[in-house]
C-alpha positions as a Python dict, from the first residue, in 0.01 Angstrom:
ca = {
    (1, 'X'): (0, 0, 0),
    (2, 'X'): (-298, 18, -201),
    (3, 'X'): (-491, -102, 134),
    (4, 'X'): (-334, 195, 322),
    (5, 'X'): (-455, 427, 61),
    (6, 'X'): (-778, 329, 26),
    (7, 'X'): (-815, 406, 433),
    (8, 'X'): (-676, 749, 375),
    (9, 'X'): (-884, 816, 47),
    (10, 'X'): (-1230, 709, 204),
    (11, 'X'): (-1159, 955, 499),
    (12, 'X'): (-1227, 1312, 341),
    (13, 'X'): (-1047, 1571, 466),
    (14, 'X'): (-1184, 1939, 305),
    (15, 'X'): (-911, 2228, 468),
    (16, 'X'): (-1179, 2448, 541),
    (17, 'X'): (-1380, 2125, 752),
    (18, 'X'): (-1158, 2137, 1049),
    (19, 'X'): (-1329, 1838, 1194),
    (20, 'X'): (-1264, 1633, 900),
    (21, 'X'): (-956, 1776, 912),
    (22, 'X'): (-887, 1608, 1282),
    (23, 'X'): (-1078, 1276, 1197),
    (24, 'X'): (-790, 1238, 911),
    (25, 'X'): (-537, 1346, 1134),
    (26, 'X'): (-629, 1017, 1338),
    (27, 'X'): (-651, 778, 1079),
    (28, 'X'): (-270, 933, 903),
    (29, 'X'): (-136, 892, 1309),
    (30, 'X'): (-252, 507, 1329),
    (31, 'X'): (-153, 449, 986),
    (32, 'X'): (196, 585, 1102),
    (33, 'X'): (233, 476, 1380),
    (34, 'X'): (167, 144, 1302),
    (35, 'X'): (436, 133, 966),
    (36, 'X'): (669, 337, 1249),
    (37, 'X'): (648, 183, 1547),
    (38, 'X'): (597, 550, 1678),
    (39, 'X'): (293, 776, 1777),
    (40, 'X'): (328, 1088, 1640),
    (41, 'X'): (315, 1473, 1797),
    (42, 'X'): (-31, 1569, 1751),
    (43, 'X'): (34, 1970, 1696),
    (44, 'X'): (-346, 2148, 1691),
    (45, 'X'): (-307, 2551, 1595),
    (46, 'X'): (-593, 2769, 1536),
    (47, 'X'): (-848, 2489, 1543),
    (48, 'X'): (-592, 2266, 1225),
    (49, 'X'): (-418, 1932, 1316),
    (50, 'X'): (-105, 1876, 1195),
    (51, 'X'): (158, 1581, 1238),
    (52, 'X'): (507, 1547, 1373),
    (53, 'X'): (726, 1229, 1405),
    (54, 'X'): (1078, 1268, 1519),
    (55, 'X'): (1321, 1034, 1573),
    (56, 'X'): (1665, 1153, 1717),
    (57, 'X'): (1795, 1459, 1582),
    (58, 'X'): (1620, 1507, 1245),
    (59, 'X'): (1874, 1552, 954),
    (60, 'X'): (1588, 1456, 690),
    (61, 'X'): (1272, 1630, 667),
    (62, 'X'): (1016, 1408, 483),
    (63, 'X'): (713, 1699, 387),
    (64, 'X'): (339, 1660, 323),
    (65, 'X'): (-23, 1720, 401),
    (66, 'X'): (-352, 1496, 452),
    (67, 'X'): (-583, 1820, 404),
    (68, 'X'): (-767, 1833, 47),
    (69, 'X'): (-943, 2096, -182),
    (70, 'X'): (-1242, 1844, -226),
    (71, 'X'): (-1545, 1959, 3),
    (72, 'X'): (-1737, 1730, 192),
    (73, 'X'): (-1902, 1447, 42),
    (74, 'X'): (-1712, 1456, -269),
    (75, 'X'): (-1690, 1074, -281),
    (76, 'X'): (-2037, 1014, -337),
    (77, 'X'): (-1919, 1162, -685),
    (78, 'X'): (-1554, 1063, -676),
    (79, 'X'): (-1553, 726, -544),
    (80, 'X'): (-1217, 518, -465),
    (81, 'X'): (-1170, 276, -746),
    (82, 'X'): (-903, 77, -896),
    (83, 'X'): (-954, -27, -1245),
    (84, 'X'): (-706, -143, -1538),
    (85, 'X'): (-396, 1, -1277),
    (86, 'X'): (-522, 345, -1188),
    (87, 'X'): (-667, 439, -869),
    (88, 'X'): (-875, 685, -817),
    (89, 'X'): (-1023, 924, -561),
    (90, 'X'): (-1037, 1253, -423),
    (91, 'X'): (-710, 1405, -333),
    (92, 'X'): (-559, 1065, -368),
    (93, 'X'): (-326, 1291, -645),
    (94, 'X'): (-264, 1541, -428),
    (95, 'X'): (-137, 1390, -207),
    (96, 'X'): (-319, 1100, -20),
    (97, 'X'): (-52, 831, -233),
    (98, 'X'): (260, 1030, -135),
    (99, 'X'): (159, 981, 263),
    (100, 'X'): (189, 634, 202),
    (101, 'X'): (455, 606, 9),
    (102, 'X'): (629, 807, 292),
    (103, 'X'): (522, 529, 576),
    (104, 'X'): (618, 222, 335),
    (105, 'X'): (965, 367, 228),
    (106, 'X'): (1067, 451, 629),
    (107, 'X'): (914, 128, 707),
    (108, 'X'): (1192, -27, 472),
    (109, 'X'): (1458, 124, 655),
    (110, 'X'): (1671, -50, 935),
    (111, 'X'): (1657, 275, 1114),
    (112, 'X'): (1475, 618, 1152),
    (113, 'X'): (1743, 802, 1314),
    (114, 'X'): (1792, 1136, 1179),
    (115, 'X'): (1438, 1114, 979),
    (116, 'X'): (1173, 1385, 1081),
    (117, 'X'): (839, 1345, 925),
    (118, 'X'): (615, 1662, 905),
    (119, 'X'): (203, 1574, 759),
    (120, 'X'): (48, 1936, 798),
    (121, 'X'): (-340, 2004, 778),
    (122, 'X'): (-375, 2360, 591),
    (123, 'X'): (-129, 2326, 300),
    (124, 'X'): (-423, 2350, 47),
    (125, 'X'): (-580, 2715, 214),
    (126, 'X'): (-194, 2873, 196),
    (127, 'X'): (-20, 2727, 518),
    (128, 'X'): (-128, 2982, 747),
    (129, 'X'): (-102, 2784, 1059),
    (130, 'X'): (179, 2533, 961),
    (131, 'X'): (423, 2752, 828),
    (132, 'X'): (639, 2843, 1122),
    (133, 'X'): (596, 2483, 1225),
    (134, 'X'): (760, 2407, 894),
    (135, 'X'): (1036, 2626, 926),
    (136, 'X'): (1102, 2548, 1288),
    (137, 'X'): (1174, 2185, 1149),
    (138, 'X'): (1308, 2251, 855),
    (139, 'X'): (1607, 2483, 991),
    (140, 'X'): (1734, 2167, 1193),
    (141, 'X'): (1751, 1958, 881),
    (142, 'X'): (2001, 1886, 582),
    (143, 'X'): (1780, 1836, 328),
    (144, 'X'): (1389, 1818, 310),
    (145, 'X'): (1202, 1590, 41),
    (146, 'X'): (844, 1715, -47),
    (147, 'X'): (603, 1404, -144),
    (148, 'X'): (375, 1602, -334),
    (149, 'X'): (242, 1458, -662),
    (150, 'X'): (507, 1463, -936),
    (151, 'X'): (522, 1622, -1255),
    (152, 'X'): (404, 1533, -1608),
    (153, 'X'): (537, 1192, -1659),
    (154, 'X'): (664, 1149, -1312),
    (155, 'X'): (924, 1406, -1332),
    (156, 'X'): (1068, 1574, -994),
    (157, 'X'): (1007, 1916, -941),
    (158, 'X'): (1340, 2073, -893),
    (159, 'X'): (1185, 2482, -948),
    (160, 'X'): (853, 2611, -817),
    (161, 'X'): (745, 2963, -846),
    (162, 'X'): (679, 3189, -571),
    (163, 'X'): (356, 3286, -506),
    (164, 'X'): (224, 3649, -389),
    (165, 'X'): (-159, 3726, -330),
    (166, 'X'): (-252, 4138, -343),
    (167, 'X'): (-584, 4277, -305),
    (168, 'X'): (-594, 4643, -422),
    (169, 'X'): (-890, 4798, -277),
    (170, 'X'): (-1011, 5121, -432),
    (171, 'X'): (-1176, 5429, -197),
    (172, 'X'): (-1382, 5636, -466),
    (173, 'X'): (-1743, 5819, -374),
    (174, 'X'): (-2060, 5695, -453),
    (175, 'X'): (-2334, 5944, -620),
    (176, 'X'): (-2563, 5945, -819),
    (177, 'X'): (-2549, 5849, -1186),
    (178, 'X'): (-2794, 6020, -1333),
    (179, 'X'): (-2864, 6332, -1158),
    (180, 'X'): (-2513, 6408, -1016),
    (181, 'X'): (-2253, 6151, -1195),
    (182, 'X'): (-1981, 6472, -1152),
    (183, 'X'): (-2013, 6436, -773),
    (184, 'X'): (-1910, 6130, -781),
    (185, 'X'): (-1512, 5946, -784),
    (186, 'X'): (-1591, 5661, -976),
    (187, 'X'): (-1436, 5359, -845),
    (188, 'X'): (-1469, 5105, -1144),
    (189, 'X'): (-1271, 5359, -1344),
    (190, 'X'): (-1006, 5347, -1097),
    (191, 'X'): (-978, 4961, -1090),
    (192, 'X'): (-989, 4924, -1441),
    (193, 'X'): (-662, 5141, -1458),
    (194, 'X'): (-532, 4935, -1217),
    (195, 'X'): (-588, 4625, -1448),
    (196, 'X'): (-368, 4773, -1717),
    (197, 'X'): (-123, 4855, -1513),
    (198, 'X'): (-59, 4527, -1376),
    (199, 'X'): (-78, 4399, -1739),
    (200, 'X'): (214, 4666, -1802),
    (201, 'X'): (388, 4570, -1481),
    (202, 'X'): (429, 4211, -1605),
    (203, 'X'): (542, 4272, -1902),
    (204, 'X'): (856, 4514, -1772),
    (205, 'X'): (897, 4187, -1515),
    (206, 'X'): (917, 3945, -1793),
    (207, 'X'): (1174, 4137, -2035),
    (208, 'X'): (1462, 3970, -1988),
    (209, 'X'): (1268, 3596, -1884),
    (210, 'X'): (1364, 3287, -1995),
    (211, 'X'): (1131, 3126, -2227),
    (212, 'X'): (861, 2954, -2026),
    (213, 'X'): (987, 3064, -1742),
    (214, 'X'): (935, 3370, -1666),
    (215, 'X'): (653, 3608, -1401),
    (216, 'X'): (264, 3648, -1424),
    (217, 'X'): (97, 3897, -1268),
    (218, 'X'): (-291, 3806, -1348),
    (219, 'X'): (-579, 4015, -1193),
    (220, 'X'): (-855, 3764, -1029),
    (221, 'X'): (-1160, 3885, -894),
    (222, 'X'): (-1277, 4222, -958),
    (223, 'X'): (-1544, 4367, -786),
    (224, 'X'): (-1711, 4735, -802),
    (225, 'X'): (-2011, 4913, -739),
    (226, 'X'): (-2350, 4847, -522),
    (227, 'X'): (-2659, 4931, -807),
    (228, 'X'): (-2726, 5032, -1133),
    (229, 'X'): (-2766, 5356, -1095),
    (230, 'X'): (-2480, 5473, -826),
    (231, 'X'): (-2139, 5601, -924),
    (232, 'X'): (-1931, 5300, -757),
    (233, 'X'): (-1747, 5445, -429),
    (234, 'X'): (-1547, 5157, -390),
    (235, 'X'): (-1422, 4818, -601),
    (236, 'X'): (-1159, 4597, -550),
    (237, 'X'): (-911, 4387, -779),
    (238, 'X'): (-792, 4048, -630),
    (239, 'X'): (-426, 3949, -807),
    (240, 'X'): (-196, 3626, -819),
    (241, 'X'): (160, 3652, -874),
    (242, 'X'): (361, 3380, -979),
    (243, 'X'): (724, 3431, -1022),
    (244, 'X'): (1071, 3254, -1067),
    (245, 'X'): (1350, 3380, -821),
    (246, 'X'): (1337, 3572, -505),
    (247, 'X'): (1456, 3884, -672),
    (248, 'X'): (1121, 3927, -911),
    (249, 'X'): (922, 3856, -599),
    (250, 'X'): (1086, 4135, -416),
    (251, 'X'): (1068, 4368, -762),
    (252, 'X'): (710, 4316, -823),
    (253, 'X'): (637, 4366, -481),
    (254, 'X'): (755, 4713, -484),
    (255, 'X'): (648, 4816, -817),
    (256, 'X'): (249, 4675, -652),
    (257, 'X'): (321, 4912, -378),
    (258, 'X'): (451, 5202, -572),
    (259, 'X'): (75, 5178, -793),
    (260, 'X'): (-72, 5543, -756),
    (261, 'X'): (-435, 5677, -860),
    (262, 'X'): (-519, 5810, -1180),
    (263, 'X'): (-899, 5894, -1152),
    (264, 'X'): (-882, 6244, -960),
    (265, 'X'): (-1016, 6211, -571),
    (266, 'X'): (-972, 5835, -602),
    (267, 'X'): (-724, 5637, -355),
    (268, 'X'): (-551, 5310, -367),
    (269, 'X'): (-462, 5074, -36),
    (270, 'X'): (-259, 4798, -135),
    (271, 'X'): (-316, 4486, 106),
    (272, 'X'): (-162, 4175, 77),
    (273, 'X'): (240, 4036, -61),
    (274, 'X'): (444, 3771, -52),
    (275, 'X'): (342, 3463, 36),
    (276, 'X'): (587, 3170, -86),
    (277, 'X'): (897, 3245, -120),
    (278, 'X'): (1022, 3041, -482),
    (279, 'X'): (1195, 2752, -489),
    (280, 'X'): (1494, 2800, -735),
    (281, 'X'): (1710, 2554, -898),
    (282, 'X'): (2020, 2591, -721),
    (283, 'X'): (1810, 2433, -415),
    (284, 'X'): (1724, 2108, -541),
    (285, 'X'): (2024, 2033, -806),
    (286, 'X'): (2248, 1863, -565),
    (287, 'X'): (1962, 1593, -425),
    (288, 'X'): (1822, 1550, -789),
    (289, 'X'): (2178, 1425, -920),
    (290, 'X'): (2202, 1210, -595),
    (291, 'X'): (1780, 1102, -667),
    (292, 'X'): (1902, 1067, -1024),
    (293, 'X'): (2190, 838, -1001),
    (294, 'X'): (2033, 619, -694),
    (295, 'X'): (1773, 544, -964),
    (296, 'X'): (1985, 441, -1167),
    (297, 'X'): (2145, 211, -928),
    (298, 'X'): (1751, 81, -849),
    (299, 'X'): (1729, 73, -1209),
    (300, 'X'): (1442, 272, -1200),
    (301, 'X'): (1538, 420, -1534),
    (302, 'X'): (1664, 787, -1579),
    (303, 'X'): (1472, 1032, -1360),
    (304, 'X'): (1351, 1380, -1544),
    (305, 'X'): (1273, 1733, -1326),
    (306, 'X'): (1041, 2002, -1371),
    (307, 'X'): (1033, 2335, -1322),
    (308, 'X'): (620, 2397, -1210),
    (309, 'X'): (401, 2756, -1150),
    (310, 'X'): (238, 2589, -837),
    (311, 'X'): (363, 2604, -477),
    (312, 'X'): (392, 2416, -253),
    (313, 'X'): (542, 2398, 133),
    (314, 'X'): (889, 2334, -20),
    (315, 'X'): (907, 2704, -129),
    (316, 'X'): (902, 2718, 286),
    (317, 'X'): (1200, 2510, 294),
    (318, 'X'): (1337, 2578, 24),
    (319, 'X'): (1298, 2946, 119),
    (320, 'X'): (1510, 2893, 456),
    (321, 'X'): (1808, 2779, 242),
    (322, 'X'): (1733, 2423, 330),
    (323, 'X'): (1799, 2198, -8),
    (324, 'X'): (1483, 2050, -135),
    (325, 'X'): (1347, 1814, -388),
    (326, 'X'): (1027, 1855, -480),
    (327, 'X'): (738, 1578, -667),
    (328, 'X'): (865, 1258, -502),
    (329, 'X'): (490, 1157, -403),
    (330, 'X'): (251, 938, -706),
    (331, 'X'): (255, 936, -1044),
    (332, 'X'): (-81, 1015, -1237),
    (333, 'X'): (-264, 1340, -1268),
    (334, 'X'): (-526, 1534, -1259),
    (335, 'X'): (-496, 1718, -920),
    (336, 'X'): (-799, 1884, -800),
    (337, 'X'): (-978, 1782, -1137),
    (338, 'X'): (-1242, 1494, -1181),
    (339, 'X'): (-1004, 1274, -1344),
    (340, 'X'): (-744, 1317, -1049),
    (341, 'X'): (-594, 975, -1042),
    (342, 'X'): (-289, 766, -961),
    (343, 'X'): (-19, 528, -1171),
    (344, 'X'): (-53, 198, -927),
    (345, 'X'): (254, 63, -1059),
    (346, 'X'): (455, 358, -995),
    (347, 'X'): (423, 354, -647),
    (348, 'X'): (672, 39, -528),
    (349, 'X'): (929, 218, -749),
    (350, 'X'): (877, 569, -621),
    (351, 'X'): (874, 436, -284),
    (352, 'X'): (1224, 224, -309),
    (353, 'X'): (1353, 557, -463),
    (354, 'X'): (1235, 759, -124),
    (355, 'X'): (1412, 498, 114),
    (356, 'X'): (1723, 489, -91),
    (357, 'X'): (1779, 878, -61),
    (358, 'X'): (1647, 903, 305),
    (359, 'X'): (1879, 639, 459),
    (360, 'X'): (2207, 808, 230),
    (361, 'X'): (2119, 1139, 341),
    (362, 'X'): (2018, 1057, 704),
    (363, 'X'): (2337, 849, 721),
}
């Protein structure tokens, strides 16, 4: 396994690189189609690879991606190591180890009927071209399991946010600032209403919020004006939205859209939305009680679940009303930090975990 990674580690694979992306779409096909016995689909849209292997009718979808946020050349910086059990590497966090552990765990199996694996190449940039590739699959399927990194501690991730991306763009009129500031709408103004009213809007989101759990609504990058000495005619106020359940999405969403001006002559277009839908709860429960107690059975120990702000392409599935469990891939940390990194001993268990629940479920 740690021979597989290594292959997949030293092959860099930055989402916005589309050739790297294809050069590590080969090297995750031969990897899996030697382990599986089976070439995959080689699915190419808008210039991104992405990677299908189906055998029979899929009941199981088995989720990841090979693409990384580390840019080109990173591992002149980042180099693959293995020292005192922890590997090391960029993206082998998120989520070069889980691809593996995917190959080794159907490898395992007596048989791959019913199993669908799914290895996208834009997961990192937001999905754009994989996503109805994702659902396509996914709506055949019983169950998905997402090998992204785990949690703190190795802990499933049973909950996952939502995620919504707005850009508010302001339409003001430029002047002159010293000789004929009046003339102008000023822009800046504008946006920085804007700014408090999104730090209002979260708060009415978050009244009745569990603890730790609840939406953010945080204002990015903000941008405004063209010199020092024009009233700005335009700005613009990137936001992220992060939120529990499908009905906050869809609340925020509206309350963005209902935003009016306050700076006389000044006019707000609201671009942007929804992006993942969240995964909730009552999706995973059922496969972390079966993940739980096959654990158990491995004795693997007792299994622990997370409820996580970041996305990921479960909140597709999850989204669909397919049940999925989240966080199966490595154990470590760091992702897309300097000390991402990677729990060697974890990954035998992990990967005896993900064969135990595939062949009961595709069974």
């Amino acid at each position: 396994m740690l021979a597989d990674l290594e292959e997949l580690v030293v092959c860099e694979s930055f989402s916005s690189d589309l050739d790297a992306v294809s050069r590590s779409a080969d090297v995750v096909a031969a990897q899996g189609a030697r382990l599986l016995g089976a070439l995959p689909e080689r699915l190419v849209v808008d210039g991104v690879t992405h990677l299908r292997w189906m055998f029979g009718t899929p009941r199981v979808l088995l989720l990841g991606h090979h693409d990384t946020v580390w840019p080109m050349g990173s591992l002149a910086t980042h180099p693959w190591s293995v020292r005192d059990g922890v590997a090391r590497g960029p993206g082998i966090f998120d989520m070069k180890a889980g691809l593996v552990q995917i190959f080794h765990a159907l490898a395992s199996l007596p048989s791959l009927e019913g199993v669908c694996v799914l290895v996208t190449g834009d997961e990192e940039v937001g999905s754009d071209t994989s996503r109805a590739l994702i659902e396509e699959t996914a709506r055949q399927c019983a169950a998905t399991f997402v090998l992204e990194a785990s949690a703190d501690g190795g802990a499933l991730k049973t909950a996952r946010k939502g995620t919504s991306a707005y850009e508010l763009v302001v339409h003001g009129k430029a002047a002159h600032s010293g000789l004929e500031p009046e003339k102008g709408v000023n822009a800046a103004i504008e946006a920085a209403h804007l700014i408090l009213a999104l730090e209002s809007l979260a708060a009415q989101a978050n009244a009745e919020a569990r603890e730790g759990w609840y939406t953010t609504v945080v204002p990015t990058v903000v941008k405004a004006g063209t010199t020092t000495n024009t009233v700005p005619g335009g700005a613009t106020v990137d936001v992220d939205v992060r939120v529990p359940s499908l009905a906050a999405q869809e609340w925020v969403d509206t309350a963005i859209r209902d935003m009016k001006s306050t700076v006389p002559g000044a006019r707000v277009e609201i671009r942007g939305g929804p992006n993942r839908p969240p995964l909730e709860e009552s999706s995973s429960a059922h496969l972390f009680t079966r993940a739980a107690l096959l654990a158990q059975r491995l004795g693997l120990g007792q299994l622990s679940s997370a409820a996580v702000g970041g996305a990921s392409d479960g909140n597709f599935t999850a989204g669909l009303g397919c049940p999925t469990l989240d966080g199966l891939g490595a154990v470590g940390g760091g992702a897309h930090a300097d000390h991402e990194h990677v729990i060697v001993a974890e990954m035998v268990p992990r990967t005896r975990l993900l064969a135990a629940l595939v062949q009961e479920l595709a069974q």
